[in-house]
C-alpha positions, 0 to 999 in steps of 0.5 A, spaced: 149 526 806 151 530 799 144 531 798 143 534 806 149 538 804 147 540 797 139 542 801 144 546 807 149 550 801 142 552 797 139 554 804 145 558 806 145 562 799 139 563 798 138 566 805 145 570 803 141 573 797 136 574 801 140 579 806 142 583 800 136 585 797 134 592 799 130 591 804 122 592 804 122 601 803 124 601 796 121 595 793 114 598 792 115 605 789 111 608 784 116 614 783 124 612 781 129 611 787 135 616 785 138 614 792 146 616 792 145 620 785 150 627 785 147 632 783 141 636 785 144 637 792 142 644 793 141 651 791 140 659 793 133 661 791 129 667 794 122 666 796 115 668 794 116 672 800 123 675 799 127 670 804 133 666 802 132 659 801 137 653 801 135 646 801 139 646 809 133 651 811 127 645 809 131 639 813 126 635 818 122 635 812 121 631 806 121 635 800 117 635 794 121 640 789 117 641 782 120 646 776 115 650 772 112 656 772 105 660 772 103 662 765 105 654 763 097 651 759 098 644 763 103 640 766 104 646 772 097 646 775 096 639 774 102 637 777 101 642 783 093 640 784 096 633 785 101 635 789 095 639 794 091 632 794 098 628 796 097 633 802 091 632 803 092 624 804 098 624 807 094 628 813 097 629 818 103 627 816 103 633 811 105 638 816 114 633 816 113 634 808 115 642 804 113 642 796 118 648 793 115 650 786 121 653 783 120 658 776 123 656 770 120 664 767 123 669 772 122 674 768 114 674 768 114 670 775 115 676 780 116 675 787 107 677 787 106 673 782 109 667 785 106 669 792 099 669 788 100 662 784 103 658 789 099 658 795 093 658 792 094 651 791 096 650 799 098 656 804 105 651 805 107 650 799 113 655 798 115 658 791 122 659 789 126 664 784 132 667 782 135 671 776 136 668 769 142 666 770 141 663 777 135 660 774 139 657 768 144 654 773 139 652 778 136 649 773 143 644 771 144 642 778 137 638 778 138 636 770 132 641 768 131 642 761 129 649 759 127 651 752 122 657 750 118 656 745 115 663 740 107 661 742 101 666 740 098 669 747 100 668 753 106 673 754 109 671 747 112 665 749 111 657 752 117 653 756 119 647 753 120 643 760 122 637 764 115 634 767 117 630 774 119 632 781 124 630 786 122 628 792 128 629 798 129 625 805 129 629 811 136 629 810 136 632 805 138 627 801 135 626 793 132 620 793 126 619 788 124 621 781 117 622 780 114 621 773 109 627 771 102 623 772 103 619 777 097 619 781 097 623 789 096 616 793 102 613 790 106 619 791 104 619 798 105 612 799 112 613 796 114 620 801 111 615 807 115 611 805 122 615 806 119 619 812 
């Protein structure tokens, strides 16, 4: 009789563990779950084709936010060419997701420069600016560093930057960090996951 009570106290404790686990969405992401973090909830930016943009205009949608700009050697192009082939496998599900390409160079990243580079990769993806100041805040809120660095060519300077990505629910919600590199179909496995 312990034993049978022994057996049902096991059962019964293991099924209560079980219950709290998370359930099945966020035990197979590549990308960092940052559900509930407080920062980067939202900004005020303008558009490659002069709108005001806050993070309340892309809700219905996932959001894939990126911090760069356009004279960046490397990390910039590569990540927005996985970001266009991530739209290509997510296929028709590509049209509930918005990539924002936000400048960390305003100075060189003009609205026609923006309205060039960015939709060159896909007509949807949306680039973001502001003033320096607006840029430098911005840049805070989501935990982006930022550092110009004296460079040969290239407009005289680099920019030391943060490399990942958030991705948001369709509530607008912070809801993964996607380390630079991550290959597009496991970002797109992970945006399926939180459509």
């Amino acid at each position: 009789m312990q034993h049978l009570l022994k057996t049902f106290c096991l059962v019964a404790f293991l099924s209560f563990l079980s219950a709290c686990k998370p359930t099945g969405e966020a035990s197979n992401l590549v990308a960092t779950d940052i559900t509930g973090a407080d920062f980067g909830q939202s900004f005020s930016l303008t558009d490659h084709t002069g709108k005001q943009r806050t993070m309340a205009d892309f809700k219905g949608k996932a959001v894939a936010l990126f911090f760069g700009y356009t004279h960046c050697p490397d990390v910039c192009p590569t990540t927005m060419l996985d970001l266009k082939q991530t739209m290509k496998l997510l296929g028709p599900r590509a049209d509930e997701v918005q990539v924002l390409f936000v400048t960390l160079d305003p100075a060189r990243d003009t609205q026609e420069v923006l309205a060039q580079f960015v939709p060159s990769f896909d007509k949807r993806f949306i680039g973001l600016r502001g003033d320096e100041a607006t840029i430098a805040a911005t840049a805070a809120t989501f935990k982006i560093y930022a550092k110009k660095v004296e460079a040969q060519g290239r407009g005289g300077y680099t920019l030391d930057h943060s490399a990942g990505m958030y991705i948001f629910d369709k509530l607008g919600k912070i809801r993964l960090y996607v380390d630079y590199g991550e290959k597009p179909a496991d970002i797109a496995n992970d945006i399926k996951q939180i459509l």
